[in-house]
GUVOKE-198938 format. One record per residue (C-alpha): residue number from 1; residue in three letters; x, y, z. Coordinates in steps of 0.1 Angstrom, whole numbers. Layout:
N
+-----+-----+-------+-------+-------+
|   k |   r |    xx |    yy |    zz |
+-----+-----+-------+-------+-------+
| NUM | ALA |     X |     Y |     Z |
...
+-----+-----+-------+-------+-------+
end
This chain:
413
+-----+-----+-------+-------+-------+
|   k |   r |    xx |    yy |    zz |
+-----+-----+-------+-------+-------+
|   1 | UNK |  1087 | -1223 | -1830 |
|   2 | UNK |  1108 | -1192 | -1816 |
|   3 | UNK |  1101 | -1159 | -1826 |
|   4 | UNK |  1136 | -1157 | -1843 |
|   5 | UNK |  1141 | -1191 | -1858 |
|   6 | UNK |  1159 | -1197 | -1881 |
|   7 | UNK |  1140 | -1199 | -1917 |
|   8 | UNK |  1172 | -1205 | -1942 |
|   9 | UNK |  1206 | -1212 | -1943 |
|  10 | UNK |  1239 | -1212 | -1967 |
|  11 | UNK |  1262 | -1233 | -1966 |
|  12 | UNK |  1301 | -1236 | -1983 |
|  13 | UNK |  1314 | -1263 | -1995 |
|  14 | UNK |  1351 | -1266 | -1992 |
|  15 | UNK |  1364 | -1265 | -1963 |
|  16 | UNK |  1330 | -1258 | -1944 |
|  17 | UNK |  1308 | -1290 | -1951 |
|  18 | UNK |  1339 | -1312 | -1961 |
|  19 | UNK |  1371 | -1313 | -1950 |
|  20 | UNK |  1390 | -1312 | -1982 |
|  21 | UNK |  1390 | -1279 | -2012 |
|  22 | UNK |  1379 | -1298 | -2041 |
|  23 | UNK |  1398 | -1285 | -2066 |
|  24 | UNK |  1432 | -1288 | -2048 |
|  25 | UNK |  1424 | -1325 | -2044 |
|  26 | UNK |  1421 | -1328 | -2081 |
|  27 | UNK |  1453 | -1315 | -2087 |
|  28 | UNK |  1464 | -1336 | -2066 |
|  29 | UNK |  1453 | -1366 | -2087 |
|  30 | UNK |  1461 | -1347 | -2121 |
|  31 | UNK |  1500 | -1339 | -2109 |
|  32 | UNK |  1490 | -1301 | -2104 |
|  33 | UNK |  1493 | -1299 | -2069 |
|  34 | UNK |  1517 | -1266 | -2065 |
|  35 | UNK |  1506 | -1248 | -2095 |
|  36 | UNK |  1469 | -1248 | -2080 |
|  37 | UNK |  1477 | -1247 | -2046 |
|  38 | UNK |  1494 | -1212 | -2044 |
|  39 | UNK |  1465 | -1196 | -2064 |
|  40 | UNK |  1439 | -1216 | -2044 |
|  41 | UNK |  1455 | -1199 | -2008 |
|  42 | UNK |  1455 | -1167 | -2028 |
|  43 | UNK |  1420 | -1168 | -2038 |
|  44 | UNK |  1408 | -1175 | -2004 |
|  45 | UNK |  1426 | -1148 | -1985 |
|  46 | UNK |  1413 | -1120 | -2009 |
|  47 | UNK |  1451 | -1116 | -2021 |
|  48 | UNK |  1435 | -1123 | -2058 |
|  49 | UNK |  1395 | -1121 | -2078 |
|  50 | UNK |  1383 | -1152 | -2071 |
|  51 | UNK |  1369 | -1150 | -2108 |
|  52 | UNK |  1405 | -1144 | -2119 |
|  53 | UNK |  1419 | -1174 | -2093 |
|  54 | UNK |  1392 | -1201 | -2108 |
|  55 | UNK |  1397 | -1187 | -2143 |
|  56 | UNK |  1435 | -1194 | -2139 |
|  57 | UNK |  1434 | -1230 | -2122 |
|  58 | UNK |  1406 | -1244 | -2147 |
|  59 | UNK |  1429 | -1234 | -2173 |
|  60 | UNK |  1455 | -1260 | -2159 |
|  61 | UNK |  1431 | -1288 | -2162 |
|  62 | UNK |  1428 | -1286 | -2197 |
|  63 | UNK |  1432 | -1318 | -2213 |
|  64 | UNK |  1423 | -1339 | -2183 |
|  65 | UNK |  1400 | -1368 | -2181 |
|  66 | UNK |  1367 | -1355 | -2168 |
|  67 | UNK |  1366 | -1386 | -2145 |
|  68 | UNK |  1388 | -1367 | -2120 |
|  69 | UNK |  1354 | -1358 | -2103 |
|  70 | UNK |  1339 | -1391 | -2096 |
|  71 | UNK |  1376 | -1396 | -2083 |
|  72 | UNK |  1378 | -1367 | -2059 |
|  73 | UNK |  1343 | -1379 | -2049 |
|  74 | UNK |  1357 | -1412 | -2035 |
|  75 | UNK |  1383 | -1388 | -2017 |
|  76 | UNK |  1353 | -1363 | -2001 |
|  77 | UNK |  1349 | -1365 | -1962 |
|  78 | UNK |  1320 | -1345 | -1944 |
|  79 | UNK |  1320 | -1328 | -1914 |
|  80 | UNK |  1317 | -1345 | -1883 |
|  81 | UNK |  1283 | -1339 | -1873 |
|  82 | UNK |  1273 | -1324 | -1904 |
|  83 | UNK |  1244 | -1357 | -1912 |
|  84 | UNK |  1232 | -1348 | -1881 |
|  85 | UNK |  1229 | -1314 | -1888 |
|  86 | UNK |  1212 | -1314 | -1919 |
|  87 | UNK |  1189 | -1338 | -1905 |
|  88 | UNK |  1182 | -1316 | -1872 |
|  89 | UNK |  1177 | -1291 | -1895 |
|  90 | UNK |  1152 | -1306 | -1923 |
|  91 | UNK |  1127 | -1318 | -1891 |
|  92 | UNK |  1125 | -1280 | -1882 |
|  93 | UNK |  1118 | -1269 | -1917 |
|  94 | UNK |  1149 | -1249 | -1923 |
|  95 | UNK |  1161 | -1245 | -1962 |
|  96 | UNK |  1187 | -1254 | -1970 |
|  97 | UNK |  1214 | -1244 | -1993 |
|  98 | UNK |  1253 | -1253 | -2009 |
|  99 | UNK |  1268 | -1223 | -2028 |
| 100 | UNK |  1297 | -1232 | -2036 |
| 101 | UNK |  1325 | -1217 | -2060 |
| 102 | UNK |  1339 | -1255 | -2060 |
| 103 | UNK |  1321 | -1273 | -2094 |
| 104 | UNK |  1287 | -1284 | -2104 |
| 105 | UNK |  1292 | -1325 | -2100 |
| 106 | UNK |  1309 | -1321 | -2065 |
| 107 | UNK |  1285 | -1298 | -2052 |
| 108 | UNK |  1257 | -1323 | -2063 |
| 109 | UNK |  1272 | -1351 | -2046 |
| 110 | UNK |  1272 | -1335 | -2013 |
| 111 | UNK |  1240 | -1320 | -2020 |
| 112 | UNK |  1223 | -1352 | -2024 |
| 113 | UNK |  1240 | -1368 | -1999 |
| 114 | UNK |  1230 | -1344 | -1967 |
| 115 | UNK |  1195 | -1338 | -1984 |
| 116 | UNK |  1201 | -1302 | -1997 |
| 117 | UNK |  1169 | -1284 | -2008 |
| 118 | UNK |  1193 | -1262 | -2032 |
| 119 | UNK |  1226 | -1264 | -2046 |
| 120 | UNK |  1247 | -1243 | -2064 |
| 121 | UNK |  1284 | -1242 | -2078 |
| 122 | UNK |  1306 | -1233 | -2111 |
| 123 | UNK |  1304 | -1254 | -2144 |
| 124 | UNK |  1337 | -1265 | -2165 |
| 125 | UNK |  1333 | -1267 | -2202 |
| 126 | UNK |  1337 | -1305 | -2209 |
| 127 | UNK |  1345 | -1320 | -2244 |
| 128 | UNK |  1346 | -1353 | -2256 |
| 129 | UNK |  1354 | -1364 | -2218 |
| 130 | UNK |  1380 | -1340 | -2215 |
| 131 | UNK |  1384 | -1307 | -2198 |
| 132 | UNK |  1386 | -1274 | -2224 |
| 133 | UNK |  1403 | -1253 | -2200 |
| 134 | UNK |  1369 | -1230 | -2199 |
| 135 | UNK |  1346 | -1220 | -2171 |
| 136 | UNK |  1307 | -1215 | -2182 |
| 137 | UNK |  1294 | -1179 | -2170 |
| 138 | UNK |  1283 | -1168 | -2150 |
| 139 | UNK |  1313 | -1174 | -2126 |
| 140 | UNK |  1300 | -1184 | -2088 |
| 141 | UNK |  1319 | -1153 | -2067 |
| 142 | UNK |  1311 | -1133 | -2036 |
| 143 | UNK |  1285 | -1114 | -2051 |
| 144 | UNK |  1271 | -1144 | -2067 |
| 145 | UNK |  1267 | -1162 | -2038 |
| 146 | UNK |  1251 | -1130 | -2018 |
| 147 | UNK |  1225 | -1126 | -2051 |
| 148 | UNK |  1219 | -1163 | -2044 |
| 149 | UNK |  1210 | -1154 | -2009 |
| 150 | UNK |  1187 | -1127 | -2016 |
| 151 | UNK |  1172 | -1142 | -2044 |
| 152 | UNK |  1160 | -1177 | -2024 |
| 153 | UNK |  1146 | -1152 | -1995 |
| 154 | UNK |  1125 | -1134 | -2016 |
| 155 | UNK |  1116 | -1166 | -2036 |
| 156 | UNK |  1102 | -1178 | -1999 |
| 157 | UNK |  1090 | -1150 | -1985 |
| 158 | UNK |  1119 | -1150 | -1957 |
| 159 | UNK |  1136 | -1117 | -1942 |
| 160 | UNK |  1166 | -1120 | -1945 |
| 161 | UNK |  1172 | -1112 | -1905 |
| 162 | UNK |  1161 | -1150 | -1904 |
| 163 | UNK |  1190 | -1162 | -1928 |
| 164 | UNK |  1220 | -1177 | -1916 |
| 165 | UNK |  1251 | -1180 | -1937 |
| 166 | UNK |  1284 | -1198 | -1932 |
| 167 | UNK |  1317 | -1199 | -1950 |
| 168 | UNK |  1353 | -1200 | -1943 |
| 169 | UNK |  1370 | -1179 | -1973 |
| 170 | UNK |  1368 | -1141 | -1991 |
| 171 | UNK |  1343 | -1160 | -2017 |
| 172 | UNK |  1321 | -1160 | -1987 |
| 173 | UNK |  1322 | -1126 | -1964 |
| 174 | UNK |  1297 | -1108 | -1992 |
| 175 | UNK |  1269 | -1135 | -1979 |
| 176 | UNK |  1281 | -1133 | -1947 |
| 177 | UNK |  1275 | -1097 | -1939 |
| 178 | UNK |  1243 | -1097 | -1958 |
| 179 | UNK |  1226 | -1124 | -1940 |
| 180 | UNK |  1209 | -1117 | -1905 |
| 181 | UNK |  1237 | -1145 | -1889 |
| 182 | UNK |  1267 | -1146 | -1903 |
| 183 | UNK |  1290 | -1177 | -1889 |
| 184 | UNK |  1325 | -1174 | -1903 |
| 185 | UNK |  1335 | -1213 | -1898 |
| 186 | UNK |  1373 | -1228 | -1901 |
| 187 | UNK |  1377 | -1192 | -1914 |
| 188 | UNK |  1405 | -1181 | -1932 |
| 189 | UNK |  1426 | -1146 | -1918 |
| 190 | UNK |  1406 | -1118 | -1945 |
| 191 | UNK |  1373 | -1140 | -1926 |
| 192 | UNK |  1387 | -1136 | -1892 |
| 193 | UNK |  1396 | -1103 | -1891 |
| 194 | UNK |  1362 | -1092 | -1910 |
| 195 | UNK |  1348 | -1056 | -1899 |
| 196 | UNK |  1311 | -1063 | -1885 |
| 197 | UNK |  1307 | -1026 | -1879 |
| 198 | UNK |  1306 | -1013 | -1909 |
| 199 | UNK |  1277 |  -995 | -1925 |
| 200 | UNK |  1253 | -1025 | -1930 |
| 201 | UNK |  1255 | -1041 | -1897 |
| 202 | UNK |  1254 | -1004 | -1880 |
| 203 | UNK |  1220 | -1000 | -1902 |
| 204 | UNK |  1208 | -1038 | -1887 |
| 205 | UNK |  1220 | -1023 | -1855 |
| 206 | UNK |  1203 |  -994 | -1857 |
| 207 | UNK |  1170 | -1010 | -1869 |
| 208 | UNK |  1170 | -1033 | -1841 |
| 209 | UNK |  1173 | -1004 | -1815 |
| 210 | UNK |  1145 |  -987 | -1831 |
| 211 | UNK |  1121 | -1017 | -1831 |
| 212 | UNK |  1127 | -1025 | -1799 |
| 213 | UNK |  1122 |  -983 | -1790 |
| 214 | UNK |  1094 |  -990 | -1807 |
| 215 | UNK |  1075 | -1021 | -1789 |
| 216 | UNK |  1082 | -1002 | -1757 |
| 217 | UNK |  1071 |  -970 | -1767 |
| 218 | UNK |  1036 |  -985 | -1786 |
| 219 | UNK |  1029 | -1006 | -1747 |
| 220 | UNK |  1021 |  -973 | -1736 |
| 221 | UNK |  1016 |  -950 | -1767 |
| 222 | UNK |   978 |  -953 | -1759 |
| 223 | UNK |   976 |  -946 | -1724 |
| 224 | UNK |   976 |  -908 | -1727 |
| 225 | UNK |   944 |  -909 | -1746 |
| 226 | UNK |   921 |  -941 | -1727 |
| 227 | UNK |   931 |  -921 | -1695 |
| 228 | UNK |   918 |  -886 | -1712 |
| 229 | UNK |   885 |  -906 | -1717 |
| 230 | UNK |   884 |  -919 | -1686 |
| 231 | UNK |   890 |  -887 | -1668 |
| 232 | UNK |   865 |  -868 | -1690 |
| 233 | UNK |   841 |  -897 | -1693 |
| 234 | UNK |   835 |  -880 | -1730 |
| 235 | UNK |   846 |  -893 | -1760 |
| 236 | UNK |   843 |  -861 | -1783 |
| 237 | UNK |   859 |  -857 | -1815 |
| 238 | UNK |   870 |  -899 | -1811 |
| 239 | UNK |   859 |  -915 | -1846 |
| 240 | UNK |   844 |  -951 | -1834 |
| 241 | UNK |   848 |  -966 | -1868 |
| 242 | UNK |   886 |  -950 | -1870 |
| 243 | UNK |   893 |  -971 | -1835 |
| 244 | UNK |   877 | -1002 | -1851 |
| 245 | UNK |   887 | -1003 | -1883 |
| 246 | UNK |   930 | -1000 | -1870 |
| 247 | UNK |   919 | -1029 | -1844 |
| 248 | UNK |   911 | -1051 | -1870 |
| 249 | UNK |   944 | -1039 | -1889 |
| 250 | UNK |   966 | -1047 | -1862 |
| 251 | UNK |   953 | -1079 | -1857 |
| 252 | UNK |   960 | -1090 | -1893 |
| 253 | UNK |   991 | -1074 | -1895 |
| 254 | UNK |  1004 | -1090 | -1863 |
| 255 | UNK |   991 | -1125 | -1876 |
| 256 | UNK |  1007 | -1121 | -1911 |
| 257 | UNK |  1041 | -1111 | -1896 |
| 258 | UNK |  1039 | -1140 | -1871 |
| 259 | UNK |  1031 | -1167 | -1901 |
| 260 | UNK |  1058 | -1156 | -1919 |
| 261 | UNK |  1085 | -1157 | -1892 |
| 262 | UNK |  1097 | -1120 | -1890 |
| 263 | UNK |  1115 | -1109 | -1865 |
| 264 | UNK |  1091 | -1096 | -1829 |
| 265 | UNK |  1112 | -1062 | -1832 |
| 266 | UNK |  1099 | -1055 | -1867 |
| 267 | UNK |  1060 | -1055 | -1859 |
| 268 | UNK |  1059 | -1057 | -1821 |
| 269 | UNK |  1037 | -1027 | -1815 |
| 270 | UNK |  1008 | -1041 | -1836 |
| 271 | UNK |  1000 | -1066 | -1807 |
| 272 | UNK |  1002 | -1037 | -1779 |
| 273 | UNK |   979 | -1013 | -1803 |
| 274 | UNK |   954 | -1035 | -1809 |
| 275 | UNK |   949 | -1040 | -1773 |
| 276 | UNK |   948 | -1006 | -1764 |
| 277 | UNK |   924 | -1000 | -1795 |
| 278 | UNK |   902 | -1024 | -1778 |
| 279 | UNK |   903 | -1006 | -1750 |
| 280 | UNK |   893 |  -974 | -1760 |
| 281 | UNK |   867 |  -991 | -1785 |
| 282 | UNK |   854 | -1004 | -1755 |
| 283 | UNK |   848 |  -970 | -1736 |
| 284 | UNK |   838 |  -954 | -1767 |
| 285 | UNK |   809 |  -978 | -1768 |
| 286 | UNK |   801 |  -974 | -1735 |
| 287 | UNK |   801 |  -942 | -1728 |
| 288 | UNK |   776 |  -937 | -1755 |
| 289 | UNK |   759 |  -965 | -1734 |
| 290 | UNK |   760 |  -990 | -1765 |
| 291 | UNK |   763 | -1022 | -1746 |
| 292 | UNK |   749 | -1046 | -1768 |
| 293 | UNK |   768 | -1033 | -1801 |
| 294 | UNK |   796 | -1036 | -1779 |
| 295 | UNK |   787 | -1075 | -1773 |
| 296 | UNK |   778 | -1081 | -1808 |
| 297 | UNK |   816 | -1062 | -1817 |
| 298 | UNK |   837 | -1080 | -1792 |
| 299 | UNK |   823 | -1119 | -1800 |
| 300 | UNK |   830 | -1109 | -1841 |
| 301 | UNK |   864 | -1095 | -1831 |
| 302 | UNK |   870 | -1131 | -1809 |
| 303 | UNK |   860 | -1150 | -1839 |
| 304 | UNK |   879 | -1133 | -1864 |
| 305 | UNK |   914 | -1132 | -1846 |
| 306 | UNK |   908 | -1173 | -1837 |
| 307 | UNK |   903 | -1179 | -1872 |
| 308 | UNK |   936 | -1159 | -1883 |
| 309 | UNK |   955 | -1169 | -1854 |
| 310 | UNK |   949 | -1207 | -1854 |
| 311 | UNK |   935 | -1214 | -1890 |
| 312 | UNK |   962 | -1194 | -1914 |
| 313 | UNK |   992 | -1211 | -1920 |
| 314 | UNK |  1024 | -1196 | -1935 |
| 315 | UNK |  1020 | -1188 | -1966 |
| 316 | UNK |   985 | -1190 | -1968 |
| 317 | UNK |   975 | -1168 | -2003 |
| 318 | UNK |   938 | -1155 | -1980 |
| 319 | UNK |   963 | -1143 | -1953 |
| 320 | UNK |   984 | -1123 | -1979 |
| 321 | UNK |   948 | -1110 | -1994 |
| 322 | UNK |   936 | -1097 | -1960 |
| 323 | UNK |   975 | -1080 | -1953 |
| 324 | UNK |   967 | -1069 | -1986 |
| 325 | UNK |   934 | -1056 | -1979 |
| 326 | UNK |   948 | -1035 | -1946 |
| 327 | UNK |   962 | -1010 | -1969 |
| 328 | UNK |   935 |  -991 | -1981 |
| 329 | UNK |   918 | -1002 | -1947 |
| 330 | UNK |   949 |  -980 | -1930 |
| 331 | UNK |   933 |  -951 | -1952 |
| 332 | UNK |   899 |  -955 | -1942 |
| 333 | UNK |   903 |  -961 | -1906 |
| 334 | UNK |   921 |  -926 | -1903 |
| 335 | UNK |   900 |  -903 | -1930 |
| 336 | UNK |   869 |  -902 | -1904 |
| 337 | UNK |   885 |  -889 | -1880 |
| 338 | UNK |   907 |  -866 | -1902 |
| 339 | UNK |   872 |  -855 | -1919 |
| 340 | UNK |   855 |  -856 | -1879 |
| 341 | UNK |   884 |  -826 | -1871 |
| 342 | UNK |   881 |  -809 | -1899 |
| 343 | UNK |   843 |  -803 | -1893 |
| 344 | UNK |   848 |  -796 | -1860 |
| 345 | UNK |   880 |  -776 | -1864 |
| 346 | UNK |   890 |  -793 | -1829 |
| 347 | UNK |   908 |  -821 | -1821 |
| 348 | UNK |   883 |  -826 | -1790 |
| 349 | UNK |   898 |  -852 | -1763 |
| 350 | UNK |   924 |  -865 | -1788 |
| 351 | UNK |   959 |  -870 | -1773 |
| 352 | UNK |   987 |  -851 | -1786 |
| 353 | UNK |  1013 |  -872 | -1771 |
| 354 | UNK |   992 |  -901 | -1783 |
| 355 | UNK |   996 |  -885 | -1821 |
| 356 | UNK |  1028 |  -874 | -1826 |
| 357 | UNK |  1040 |  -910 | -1811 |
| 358 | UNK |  1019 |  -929 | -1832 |
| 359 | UNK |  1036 |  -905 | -1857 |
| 360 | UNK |  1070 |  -905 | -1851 |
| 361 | UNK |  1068 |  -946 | -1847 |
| 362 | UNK |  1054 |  -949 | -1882 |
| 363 | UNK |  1085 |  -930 | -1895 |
| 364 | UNK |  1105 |  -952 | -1878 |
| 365 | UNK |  1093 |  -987 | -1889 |
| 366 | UNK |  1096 |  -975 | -1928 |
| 367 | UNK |  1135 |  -976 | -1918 |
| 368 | UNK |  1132 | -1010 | -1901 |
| 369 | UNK |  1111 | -1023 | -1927 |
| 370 | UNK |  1134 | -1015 | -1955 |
| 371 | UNK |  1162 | -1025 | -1935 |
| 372 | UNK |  1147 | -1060 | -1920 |
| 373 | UNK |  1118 | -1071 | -1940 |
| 374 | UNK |  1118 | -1081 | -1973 |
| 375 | UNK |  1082 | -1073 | -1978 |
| 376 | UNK |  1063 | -1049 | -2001 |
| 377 | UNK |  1027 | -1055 | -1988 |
| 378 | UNK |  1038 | -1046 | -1954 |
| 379 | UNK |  1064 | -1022 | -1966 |
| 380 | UNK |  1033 | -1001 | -1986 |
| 381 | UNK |  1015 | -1005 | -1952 |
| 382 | UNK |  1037 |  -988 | -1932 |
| 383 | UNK |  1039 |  -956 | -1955 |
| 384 | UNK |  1000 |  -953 | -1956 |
| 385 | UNK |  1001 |  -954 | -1919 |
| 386 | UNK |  1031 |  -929 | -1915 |
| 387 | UNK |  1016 |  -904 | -1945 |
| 388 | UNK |   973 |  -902 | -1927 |
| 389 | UNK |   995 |  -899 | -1890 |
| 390 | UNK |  1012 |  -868 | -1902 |
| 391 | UNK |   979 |  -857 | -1916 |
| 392 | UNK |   966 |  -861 | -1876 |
| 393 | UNK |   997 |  -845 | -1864 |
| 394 | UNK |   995 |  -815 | -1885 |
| 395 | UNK |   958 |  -810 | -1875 |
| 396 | UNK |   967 |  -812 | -1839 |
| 397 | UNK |   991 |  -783 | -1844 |
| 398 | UNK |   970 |  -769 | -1869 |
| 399 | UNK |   939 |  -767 | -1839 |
| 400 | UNK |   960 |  -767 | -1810 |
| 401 | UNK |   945 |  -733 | -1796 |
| 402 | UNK |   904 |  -746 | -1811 |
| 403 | UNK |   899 |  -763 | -1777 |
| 404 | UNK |   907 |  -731 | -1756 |
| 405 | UNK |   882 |  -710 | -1782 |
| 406 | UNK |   860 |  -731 | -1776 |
| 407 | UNK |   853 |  -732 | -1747 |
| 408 | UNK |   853 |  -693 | -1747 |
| 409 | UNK |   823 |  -694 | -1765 |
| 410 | UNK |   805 |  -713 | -1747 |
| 411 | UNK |   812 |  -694 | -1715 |
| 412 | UNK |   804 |  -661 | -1733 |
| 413 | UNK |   773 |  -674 | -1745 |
+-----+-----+-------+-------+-------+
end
């Protein structure tokens, strides 16, 4: 499975999946074919409310036999290639959805036909076997069809960065622009000529240039601080349980984000902190010449990521418990050392460059988190993090001249 797989898709109807527009094809069969027609082209170039355009040809049907859909079904012609695709599609576990501003029956038919997992389209008011002329609200528009979107990500837990839409027509661009891929197929001139830069995709833009600063910058955003220790051979002022307790964090974190198929650049850094938080657990320990403790810590730490790693599956309700559970853990691992400078009023051999990274990426992934990740848990994570970093950072300005003082003192004495 790739790291940016697909996890849902949307799909149009007319014109996209089939080759036909439905509901010209049924004027064709009532005798309506240019009234329709005109408004149909309208509709689909933006040149009139779609709600307005369907409003306005379901009114000519009034008084038809409602047995002009299982006639336009006997008309309908899929895509070539579009079996195959749905098909290709179900064996990776992709959902799938039809949201369609075509009707109900139609949509069905297709739908059952490729194997839809969801289907959606616009209801006519039928009476005694005849059409009314009416619509049923809600009407299926642009921003219905991008609610629909939103809605079935949250529903499964999918980011929307890992949504794919396609359409051809103005009905479509709202779902196109919202969803991470946006595949503008047999499209009509107001699809064609759609502005990707505009303030949504420059925020998606955006986003995905901060994660990525952000991976890189978390590789080394450690270093500054294992090679302090390893210069000094001290570990002063370095809160063993803070280390431990943010390895364990990461860990979950980065499991929970991989089960759930978000995107690398939205939680990258977790796998290069934890390994660095290792790392400086690992000194810590053995500077203080703890070497079985350190044993004891690394097989539990082994055995936990295994059984996260290779045990959790997507989804899994103990996996969202322990993501859960790294919130207040997030707190805890940070107020020892917090408390640990304030009692010392130093920072000791903690890094400033270390801190104000670590605080300045936190910042940062509330943006791409908002932005990317439809997720509260990790969402509420995230601001924990950024709000006891910037606690850390104002202490290090707070003591910055403690270390020099110090050290005075000592010398005097």
């Amino acid at each position: 499975m790739g790291i940016f797989k697909i996890r849902l898709i949307v799909f149009d109807l007319d014109s996209t999946l089939i080759n036909q527009e439905c509901i010209d094809e049924m004027a064709k069969i009532a005798g309506l074919n240019e009234e329709i027609a005109k408004v149909t082209n309208d509709a689909m170039n933006g040149l009139i409310d779609f709600s307005q355009s369907i409003k306005l040809r379901i009114e000519k049907f009034k008084g038809c036999d409602e047995d002009l859909f299982d006639r336009v079904k006997e008309i309908i012609t899929l895509r070539n290639g579009c079996k195959e695709l749905f098909m290709k599609l179900k064996e990776d576990g992709v959902i799938t959805v039809i949201a369609s501003g075509s009707f109900l029956p139609l949509v069905e038919f297709v739908s059952k036909e490729l194997g839809c997992d969801y289907y959606f389209g616009n209801q006519c008011e039928i009476l005694k076997g005849k059409f009314t002329g009416d619509i049923r609200s809600p009407i299926l528009d642009a921003s219905a069809k991008a609610d629909i979107l939103s809605k079935l990500c949250k529903q499964h837990n999918i980011s929307l960065d890992l949504a794919c839409a396609v359409g051809d027509g103005a009905n479509d661009i709202e779902m196109i622009k919202m969803a991470g891929i946006g595949i503008a197929f047999n499209a009509k001139p107001i699809v064609q000529s759609l502005n990707l830069m505009d303030f949504e995709c420059n925020k998606l833009l955006i986003s995905k240039a901060l994660g990525i600063g952000i991976i890189l910058g978390s590789s080394i955003v450690k270093i500054p601080q294992i090679l302090t220790i390893v210069n000094s051979l001290s570990v002063e002022g370095l809160s063993l349980l803070s280390y431990s307790l943010e390895s364990w964090c990461s860990v979950i974190s980065s499991v929970y984000n991989i089960k759930n198929g978000y995107p690398f650049s939205t939680y990258g850094e977790s796998v290069f902190i934890s390994v660095q938080n290792l790392v400086i657990v690992a000194l810590i320990f053995l500077i203080r010449k703890k070497v079985k403790s350190f044993l004891v810590f690394s097989i539990l730490f082994l055995w936990f990521s295994y059984q996260c790693l290779y045990l959790a599956k997507p989804g899994d309700l103990n996996l969202g418990y322990l993501q859960q559970a790294t919130i207040p853990i997030i707190v805890l691992s940070r107020i020892p050392q917090i408390y640990s400078i304030y009692k010392n009023k130093s920072t000791g051999k903690l890094s400033a460059i270390t801190i104000f990274l670590m605080f300045g990426g936190s910042m940062a992934r509330i943006f791409t988190t908002l932005t990317e990740v439809n997720d509260l848990i990790v969402l509420c994570s995230f601001i924990l993090g950024a709000a006891t970093n910037s606690i850390l950072a104002f202490q290090m300005i707070y003591y910055w001249n403690s270390k020099k003082k110090i050290s005075d003192q000592k010398k005097k004495q």
